[in-house]
Every structure is written in structure tokens, then in C-alpha cells.
C-alpha positions as CSV (number, residue, x, y, z in Angstrom):
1,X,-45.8,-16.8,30.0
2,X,-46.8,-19.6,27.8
3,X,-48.8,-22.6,28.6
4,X,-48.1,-25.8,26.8
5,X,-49.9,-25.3,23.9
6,X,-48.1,-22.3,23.4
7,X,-50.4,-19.4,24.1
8,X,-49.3,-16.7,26.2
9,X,-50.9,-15.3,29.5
10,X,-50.4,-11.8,29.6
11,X,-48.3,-11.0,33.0
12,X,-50.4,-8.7,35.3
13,X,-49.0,-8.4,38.8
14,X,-45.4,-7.9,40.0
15,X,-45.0,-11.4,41.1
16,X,-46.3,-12.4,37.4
17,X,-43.4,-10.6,36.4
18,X,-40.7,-11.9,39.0
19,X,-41.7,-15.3,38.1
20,X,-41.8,-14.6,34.7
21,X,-38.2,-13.5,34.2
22,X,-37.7,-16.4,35.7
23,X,-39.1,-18.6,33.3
24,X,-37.7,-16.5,30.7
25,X,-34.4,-17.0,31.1
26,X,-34.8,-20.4,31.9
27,X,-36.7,-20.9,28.4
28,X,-33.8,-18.7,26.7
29,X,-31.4,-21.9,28.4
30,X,-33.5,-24.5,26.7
31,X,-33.8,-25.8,23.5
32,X,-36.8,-24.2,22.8
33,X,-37.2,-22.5,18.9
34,X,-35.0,-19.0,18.6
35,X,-39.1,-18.0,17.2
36,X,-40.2,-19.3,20.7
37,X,-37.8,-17.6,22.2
38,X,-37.6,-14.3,20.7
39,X,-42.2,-14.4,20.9
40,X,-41.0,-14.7,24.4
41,X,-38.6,-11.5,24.9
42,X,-41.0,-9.7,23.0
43,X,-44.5,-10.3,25.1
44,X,-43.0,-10.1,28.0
45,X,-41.6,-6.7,27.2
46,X,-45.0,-5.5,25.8
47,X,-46.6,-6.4,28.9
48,X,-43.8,-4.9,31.5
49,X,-44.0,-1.6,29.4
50,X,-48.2,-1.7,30.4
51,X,-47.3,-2.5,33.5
52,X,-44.8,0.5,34.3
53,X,-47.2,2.8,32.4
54,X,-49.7,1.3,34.4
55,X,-47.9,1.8,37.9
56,X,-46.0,5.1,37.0
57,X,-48.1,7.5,39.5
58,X,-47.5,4.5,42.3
59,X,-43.9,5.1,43.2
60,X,-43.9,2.0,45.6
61,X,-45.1,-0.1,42.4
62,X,-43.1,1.8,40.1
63,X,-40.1,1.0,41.8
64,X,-40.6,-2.5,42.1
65,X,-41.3,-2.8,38.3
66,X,-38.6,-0.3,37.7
67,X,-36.4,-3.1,39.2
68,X,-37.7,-5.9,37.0
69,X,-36.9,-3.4,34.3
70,X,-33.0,-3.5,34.8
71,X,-33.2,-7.3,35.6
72,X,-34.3,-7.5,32.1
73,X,-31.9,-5.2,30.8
74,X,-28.8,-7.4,32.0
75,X,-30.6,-10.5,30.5
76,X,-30.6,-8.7,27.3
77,X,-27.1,-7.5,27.2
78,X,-25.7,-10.5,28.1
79,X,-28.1,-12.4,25.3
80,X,-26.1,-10.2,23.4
81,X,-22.5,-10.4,24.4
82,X,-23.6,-14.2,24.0
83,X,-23.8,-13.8,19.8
């Protein structure tokens, strides 16, 4: 996610991206910038995409990730039914 000088760390392993959705929603329930926000969304969908393209031939890992996946879908629709 990003560190406090606002630079994100690319999200590599599964618990990267547990924790991360974490931290996401938690940052989308702050007062942080809507820009902050939205950089936010966006990196951490760039780097989940990598990683599912990544894990795709691991079906284990692929269903783990495929998990985080929907997770992150219902955080988006309900950012949504939130406008």
C-alpha cells in the first residue's frame, strides 16, 4: 500500500493482499484525498490482476486470490451504492 510519504509498495503475496484490502477499505473510511483514494483502488487492482495472471496455472493460489477478487468486488459495489 502506501508508506507515509505516499509511495506505494507493490503487493506481492496473498497475505500482501489480505492485509491490503484491509487497509484499503480502512483508507476509503478516512479522510484521506478522493485522488488518494482512488490512486489507491487503482494500484491495488493493477497489482491483484498480476497477481492472478501470475497464479492462474496454481489452482490452490488461484483460488485464494480468486477470493480476494470478489472481496474487492463487494467493496466496489458498495463504494458505489454509497454515491
Amino acid at each position: 500500500m502506501f508508506d507515509t510519504a505516499g509511495q506505494w509498495s507493490h503487493l506481492e503475496t496473498f497475505d500482501d493482499f489480505d492485509n491490503g484490502l484491509s487497509d484499503l477499505i480502512d483508507l476509503w473510511s478516512s479522510k484521506a484525498t478522493k485522488k488518494a483514494k482512488e490512486s489507491a483502488l487503482t494500484h491495488f487492482k493493477e497489482d491483484l490482476e498480476a497477481a492472478v495472471l501470475q497464479w492462474m496455472d496454481n489452482r490452490a493460489k488461484s483460488k485464494k486470490y480468486a477470493a480476494i477478487v470478489q472481496e474487492l468486488a463487494e467493496f466496489e459495489e458498495a463504494l458505489k451504492q454509497g454515491q
